[in-house]
C-alpha positions as CSV (number, residue, x, y, z in Angstrom):
1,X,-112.3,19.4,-175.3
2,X,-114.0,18.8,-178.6
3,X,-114.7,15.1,-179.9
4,X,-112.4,14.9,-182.6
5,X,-114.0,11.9,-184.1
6,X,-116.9,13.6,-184.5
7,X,-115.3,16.7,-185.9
8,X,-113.6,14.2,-188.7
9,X,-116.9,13.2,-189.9
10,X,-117.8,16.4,-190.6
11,X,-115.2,17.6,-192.0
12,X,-115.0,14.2,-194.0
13,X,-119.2,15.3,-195.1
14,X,-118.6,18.7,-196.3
15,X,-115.3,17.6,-198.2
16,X,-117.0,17.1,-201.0
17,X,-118.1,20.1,-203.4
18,X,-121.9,18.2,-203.9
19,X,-122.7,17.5,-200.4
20,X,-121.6,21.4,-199.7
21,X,-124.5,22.0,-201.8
22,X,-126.7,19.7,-200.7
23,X,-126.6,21.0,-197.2
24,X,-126.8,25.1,-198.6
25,X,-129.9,23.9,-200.2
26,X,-131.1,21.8,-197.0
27,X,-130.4,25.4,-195.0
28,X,-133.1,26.4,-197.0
29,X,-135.7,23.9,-196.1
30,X,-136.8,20.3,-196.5
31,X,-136.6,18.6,-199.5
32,X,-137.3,15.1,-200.9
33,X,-134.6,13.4,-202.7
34,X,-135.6,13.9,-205.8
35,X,-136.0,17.8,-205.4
36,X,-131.9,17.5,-203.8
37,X,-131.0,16.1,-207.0
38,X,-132.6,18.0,-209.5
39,X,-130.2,20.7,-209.9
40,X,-127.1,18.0,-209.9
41,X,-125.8,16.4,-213.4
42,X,-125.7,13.1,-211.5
43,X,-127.7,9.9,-211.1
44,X,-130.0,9.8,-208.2
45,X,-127.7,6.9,-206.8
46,X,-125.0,9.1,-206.4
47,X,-127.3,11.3,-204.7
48,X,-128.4,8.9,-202.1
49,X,-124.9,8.0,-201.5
50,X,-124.0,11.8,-200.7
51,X,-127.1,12.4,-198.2
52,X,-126.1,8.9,-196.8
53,X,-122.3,10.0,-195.9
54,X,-124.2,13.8,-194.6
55,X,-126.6,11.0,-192.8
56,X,-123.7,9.4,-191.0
57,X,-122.1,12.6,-190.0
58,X,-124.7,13.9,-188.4
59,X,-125.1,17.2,-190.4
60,X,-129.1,16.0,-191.8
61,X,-131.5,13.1,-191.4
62,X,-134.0,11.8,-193.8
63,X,-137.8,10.3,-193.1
64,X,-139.2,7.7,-195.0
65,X,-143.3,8.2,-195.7
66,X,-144.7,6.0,-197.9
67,X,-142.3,6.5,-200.9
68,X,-140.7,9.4,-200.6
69,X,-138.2,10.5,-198.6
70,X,-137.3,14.0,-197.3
71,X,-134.2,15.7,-196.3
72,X,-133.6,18.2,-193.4
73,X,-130.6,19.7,-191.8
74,X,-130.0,18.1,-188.6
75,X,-130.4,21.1,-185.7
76,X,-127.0,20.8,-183.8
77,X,-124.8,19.1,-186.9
78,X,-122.5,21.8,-187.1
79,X,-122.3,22.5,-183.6
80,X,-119.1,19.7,-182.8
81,X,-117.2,21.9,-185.8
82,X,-118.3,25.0,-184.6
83,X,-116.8,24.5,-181.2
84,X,-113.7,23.2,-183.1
85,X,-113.1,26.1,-184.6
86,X,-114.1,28.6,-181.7
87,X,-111.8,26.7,-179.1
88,X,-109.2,28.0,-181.6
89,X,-110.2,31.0,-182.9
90,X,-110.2,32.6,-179.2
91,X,-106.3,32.1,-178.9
92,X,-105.4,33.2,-181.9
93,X,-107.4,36.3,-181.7
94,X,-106.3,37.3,-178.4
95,X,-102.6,37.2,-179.6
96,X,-103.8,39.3,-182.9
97,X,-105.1,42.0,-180.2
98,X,-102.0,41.7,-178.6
99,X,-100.2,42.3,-181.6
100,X,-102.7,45.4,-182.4
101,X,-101.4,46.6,-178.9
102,X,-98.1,47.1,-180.0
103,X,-98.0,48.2,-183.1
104,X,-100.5,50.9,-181.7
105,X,-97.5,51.9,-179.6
106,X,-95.2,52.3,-182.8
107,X,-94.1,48.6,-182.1
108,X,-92.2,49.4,-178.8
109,X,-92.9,47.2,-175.9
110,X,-95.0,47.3,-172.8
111,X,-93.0,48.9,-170.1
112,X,-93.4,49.3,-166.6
113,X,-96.7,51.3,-166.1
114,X,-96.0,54.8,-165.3
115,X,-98.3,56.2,-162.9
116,X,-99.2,60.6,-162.2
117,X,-97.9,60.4,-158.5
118,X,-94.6,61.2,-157.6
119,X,-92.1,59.2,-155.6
């Protein structure tokens, strides 16, 4: 079974319209703080605060050299979310198949299986 905790937090990181973007433009490549922010009409502040919550979660981490810091997409971050949603994706698609089965048939049920031989 899938941590749900850790499927909250990420969920909780990417509820956010900004920190959506942040992480499209981390899938891109590093970037240091300032080159997150540059595209955002909002103080750098707010923008530390967002790659702190995406910090927390687990979807990127940040390095410190000298003064500046850079962003990257944590490999793996998605992965607890991604399981999430395959754990229930499987289900539901095996009843959509099921579903394709008989309506295939003109929406008659699955009788008994008729075999060639004779009795």
């Amino acid at each position: 079974m899938v941590e749900r905790a850790g499927v909250d937090a990420i969920l909780r990181g990417l509820a956010e319209p900004t920190r959506r973007a942040i992480v499209e433009r981390l899938g891109r490549g590093p970037a240091t703080v300032s080159e997150v922010a540059k595209p955002f009409d909002i103080t750098l502040a707010a923008v530390v605060q967002h790659l702190q919550v995406l910090e927390e979660c687990g979807l990127i981490r940040t390095e410190k050299v000298g003064r500046v810091r850079t962003c990257r997409l944590e490999p793996g971050g998605l992965e607890a979310l991604a399981d999430w949603i395959a754990a229930r994706r499987t289900p539901a698609e095996r009843r959509l198949d099921r579903l394709g089965e008989v309506l295939a048939r003109g929406g008659r049920p699955e009788g008994p299986r008729q075999t060639d031989e004779q009795p």
